[in-house]
PLY file of the C-alpha trace (Angstrom):
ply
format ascii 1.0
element vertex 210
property float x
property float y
property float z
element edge 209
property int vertex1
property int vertex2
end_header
126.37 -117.00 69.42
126.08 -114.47 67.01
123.89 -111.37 67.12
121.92 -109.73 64.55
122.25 -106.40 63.24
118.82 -105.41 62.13
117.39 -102.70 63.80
114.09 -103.01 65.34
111.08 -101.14 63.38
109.33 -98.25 64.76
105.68 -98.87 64.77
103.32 -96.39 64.85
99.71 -96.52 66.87
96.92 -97.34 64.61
94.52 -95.34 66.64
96.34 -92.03 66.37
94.99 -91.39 62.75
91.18 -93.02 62.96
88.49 -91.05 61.87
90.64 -87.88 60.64
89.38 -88.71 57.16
86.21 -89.39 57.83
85.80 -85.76 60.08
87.60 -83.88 56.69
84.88 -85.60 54.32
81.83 -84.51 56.56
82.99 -81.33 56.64
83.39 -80.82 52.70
79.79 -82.46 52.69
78.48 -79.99 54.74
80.63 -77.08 52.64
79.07 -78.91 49.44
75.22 -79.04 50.79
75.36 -75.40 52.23
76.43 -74.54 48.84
73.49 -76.74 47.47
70.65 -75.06 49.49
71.87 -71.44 48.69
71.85 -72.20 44.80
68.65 -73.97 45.44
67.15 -70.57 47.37
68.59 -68.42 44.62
67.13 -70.33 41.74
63.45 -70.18 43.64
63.58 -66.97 44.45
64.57 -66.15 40.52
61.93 -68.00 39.79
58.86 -66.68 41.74
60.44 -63.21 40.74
60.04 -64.01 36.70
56.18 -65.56 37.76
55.33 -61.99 39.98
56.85 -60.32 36.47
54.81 -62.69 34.45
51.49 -61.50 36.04
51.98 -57.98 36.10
52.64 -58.17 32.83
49.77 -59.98 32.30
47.10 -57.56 34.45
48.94 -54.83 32.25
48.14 -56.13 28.88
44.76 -57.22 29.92
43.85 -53.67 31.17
44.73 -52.30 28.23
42.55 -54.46 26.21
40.14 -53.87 28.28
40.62 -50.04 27.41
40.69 -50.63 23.91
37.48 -52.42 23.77
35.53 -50.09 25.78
37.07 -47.51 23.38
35.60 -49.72 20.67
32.11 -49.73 22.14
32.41 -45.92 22.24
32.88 -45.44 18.54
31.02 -48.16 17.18
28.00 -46.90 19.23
28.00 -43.16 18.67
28.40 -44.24 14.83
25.10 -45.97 14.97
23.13 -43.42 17.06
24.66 -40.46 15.17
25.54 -38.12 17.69
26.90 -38.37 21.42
25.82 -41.08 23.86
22.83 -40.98 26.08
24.80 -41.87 29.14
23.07 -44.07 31.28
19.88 -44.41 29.29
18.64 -46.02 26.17
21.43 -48.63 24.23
24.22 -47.36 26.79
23.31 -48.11 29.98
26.77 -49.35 31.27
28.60 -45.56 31.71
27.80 -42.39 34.57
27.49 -39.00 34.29
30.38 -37.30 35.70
29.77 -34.56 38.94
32.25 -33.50 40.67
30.01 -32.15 42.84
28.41 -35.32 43.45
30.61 -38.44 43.08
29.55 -42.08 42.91
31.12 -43.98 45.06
30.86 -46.80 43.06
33.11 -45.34 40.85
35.59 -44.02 43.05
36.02 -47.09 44.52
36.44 -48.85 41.47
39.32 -45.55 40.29
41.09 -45.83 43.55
40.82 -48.50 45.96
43.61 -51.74 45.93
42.66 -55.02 45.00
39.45 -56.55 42.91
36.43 -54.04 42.80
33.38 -54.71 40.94
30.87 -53.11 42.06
29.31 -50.37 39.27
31.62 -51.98 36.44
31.34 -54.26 33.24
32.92 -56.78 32.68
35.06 -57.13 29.19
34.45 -59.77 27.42
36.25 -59.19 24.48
34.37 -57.39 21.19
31.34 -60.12 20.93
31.01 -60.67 24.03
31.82 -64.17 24.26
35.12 -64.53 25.40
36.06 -65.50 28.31
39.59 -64.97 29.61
40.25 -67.33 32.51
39.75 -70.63 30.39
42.98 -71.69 27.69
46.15 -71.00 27.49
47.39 -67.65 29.78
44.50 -68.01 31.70
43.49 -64.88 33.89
42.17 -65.29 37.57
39.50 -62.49 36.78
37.86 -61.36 33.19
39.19 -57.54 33.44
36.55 -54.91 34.16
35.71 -51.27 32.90
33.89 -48.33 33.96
32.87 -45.59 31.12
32.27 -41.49 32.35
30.95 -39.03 30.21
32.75 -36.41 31.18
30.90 -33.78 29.49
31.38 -31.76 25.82
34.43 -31.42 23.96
35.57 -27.73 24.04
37.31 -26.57 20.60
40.60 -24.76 21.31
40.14 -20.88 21.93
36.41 -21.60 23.59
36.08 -20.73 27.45
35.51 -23.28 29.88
37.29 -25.78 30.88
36.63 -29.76 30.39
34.66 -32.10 33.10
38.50 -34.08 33.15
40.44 -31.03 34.15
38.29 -30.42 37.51
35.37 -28.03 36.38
32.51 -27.86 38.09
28.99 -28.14 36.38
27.23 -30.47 34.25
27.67 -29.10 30.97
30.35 -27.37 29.07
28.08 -26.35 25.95
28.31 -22.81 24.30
28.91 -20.88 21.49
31.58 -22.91 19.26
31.30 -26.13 21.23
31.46 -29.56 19.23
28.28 -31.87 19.85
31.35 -34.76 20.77
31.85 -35.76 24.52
34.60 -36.68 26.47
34.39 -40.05 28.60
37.15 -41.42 30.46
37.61 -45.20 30.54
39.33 -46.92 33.83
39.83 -50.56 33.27
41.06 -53.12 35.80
42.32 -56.56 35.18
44.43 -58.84 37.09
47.07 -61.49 36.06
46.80 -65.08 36.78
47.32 -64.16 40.15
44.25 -62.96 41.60
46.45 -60.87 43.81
48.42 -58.96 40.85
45.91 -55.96 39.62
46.62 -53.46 37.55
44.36 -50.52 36.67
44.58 -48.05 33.85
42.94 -44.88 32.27
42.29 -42.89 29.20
40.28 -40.22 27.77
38.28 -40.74 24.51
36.33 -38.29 22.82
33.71 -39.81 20.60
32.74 -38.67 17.23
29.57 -37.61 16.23
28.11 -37.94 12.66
0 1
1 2
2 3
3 4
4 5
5 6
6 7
7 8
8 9
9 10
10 11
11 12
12 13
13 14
14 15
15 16
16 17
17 18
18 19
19 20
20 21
21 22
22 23
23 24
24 25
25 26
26 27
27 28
28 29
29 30
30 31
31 32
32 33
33 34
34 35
35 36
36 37
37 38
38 39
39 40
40 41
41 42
42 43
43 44
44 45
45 46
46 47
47 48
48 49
49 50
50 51
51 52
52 53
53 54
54 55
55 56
56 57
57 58
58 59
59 60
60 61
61 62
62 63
63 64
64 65
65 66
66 67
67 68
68 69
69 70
70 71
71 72
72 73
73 74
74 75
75 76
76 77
77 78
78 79
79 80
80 81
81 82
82 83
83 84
84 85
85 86
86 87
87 88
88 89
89 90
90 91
91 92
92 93
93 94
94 95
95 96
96 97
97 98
98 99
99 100
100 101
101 102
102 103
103 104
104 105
105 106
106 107
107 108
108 109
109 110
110 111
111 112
112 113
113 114
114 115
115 116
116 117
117 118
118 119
119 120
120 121
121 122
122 123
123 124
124 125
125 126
126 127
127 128
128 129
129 130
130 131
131 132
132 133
133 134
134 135
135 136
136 137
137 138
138 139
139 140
140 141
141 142
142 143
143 144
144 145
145 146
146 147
147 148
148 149
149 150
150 151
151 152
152 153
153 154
154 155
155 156
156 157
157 158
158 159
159 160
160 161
161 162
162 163
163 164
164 165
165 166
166 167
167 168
168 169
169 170
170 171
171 172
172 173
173 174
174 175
175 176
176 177
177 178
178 179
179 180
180 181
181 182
182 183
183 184
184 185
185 186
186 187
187 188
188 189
189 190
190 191
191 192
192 193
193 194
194 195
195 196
196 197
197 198
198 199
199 200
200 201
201 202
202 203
203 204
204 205
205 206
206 207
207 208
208 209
């Protein structure tokens, strides 16, 4: 009888490596979709950051128009009437008399307080009037708004007194050497297409006289 040489072969158990692949590729999956979700947060976050940017910039610009074309209305007007403004009567109804002894709150309100005040102010419109800026393209959620003060006459330098927009008290500034042009301050407020962004600006404008 003869006997054979071969060697039995070693078998390993199928069961001891089931599922080790399977365990390795859920786990890079769940490396690979945490990754995912924080590129995905970044890239929202970017972008709500550029739209927030986008409508300040927006309020900004708009509030300076605003400025410009109440500026506008100054000097256009005072060029027709030929000397300073009747402020608050005849063809310029739309601006106060500045007291500092007796504010309006309408206009502090509209100076100071946060978000969208209108009471006491115009709306801008643009130089006719007619244009309305929350229709086409970079639509705004609110047309901006301005609010004109005469702040009192313009004082020459070298003439005592002080003006209305440095904190004097009184309602005139007039005497010997003073110029028959006023000061007014302009505070404009416009927002972006956000209702929520608002930005509000100021300047002093002394118009001429002819």
């Amino acid at each position: 009888m003869s006997m054979s040489n071969k060697l039995p072969s070693i078998q390993r158990p199928v069961h001891a490596q089931r599922g080790a692949v399977l365990v390795v590729a859920l786990i890079f999956l769940m490396l690979l979709t945490i990754l995912a979700i924080s590129a995905s947060g970044r890239s929202l976050l970017q972008e709500r950051m550029a739209g927030g940017l986008h409508n300040a910039q927006q309020a900004e610009m708009n509030a300076q128009t605003a400025l410009r074309g109440a500026e506008w209305k100054l000097w256009t007007s005072t060029s027709n009437v030929g000397s300073h403004l009747n402020c608050g009567s005849g063809i310029f109804t739309d601006c106060y008399i500045f007291d500092p002894a007796s504010p309006i709150t309408n206009v502090v309100n509209f100076r100071t307080k946060p978000g969208w005040v209108t009471p006491g102010a115009t709306t801008y419109m643009g130089v006719a009037g007619a244009t309305d800026f929350t229709t086409g393209n970079g639509k705004l959620a609110k047309n901006p708004l301005y609010v004109i003060e005469d702040m009192g006459v313009e004082l020459p330098p070298g003439i005592s007194g002080t003006l209305h927009e440095s904190g004097a008290t009184g309602a005139s500034n007039g005497g010997a050497g003073s110029t028959s042009r006023h000061i007014y301050r302009i505070t404009a407020r416009a927002s972006g297409a956000n209702e929520n962004t608002v930005r509000v600006l100021e300047s002093t404008f002394a118009a001429k006289s002819n």
